[in-house]
C-alpha positions in Angstrom: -141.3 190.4 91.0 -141.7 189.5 87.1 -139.3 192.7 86.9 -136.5 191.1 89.1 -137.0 187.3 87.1 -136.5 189.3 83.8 -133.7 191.6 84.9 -131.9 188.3 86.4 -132.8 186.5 83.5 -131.1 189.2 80.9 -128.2 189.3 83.7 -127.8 185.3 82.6 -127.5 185.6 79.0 -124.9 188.2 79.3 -122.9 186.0 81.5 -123.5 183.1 78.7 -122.0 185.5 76.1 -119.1 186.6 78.4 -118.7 183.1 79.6 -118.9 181.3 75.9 -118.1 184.1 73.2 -115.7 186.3 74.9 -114.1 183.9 77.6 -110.5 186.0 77.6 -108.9 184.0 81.0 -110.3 180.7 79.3 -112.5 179.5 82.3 -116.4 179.3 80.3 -115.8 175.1 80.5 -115.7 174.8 84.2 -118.9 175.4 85.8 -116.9 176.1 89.3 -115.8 179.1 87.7 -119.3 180.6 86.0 -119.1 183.7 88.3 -116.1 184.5 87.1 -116.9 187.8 85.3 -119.8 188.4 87.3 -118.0 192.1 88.2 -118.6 193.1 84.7 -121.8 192.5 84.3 -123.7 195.0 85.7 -121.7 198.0 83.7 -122.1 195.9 80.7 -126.0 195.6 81.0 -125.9 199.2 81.8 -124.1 199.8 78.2 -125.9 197.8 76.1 -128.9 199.3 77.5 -127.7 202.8 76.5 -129.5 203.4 73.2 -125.9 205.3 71.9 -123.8 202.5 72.1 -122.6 200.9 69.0 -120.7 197.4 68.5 -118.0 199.1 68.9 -118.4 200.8 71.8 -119.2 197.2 74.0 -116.2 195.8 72.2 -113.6 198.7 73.3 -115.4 198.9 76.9 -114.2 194.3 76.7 -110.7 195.5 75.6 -110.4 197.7 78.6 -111.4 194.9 80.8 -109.1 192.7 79.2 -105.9 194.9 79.3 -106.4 197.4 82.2 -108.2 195.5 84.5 -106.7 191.6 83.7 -103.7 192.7 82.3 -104.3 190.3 79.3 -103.8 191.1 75.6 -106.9 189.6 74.7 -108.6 188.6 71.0 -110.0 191.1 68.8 -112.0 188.9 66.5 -113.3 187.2 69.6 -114.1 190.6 71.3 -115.6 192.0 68.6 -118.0 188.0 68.1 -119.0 189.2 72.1 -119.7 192.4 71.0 -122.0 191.8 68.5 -123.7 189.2 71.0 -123.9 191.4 73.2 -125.5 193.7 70.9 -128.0 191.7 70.2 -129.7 191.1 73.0 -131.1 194.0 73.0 -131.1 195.3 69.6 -131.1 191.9 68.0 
């Protein structure tokens, strides 16, 4: 059980960052829409969680969502501000 709170838990910050930082369809003010990128999240845990991954790597992994699977342009500097939050939760 303590396993599944923590897992959930971790699951919730990264939806913070996603939903605060990175935010590319501008939804993170309306709590109606916090599930928004919940699709995402469990790749993204996996990758940050990979021990190889770099800033870099989480930050070109957001661009893909953001052009190929949204079809949006997106924000570096903001991608990159996710990416490093992102990176810190587990390396932090």
């Amino acid at each position: 059980m303590k396993h599944a709170r923590i897992h959930k838990e971790f699951l919730e910050r990264i939806r913070l960052i996603l939903l605060e930082v990175w935010d590319p369809v501008g939804i993170g003010d309306n709590p109606l829409l916090r599930s928004e990128y919940d699709t995402y999240l469990s790749d993204i845990s996996k990758l940050i969680l990979d021990t190889s991954t770099t800033v870099d790597v989480i930050a070109r992994h957001l661009m893909y969502i953001e052009q190929d699977k949204m079809g949006l342009p997106g924000h570096e500097q903001t991608r990159l501000e996710a990416a490093k939050a992102l990176a810190n939760l587990v390396y932090g």
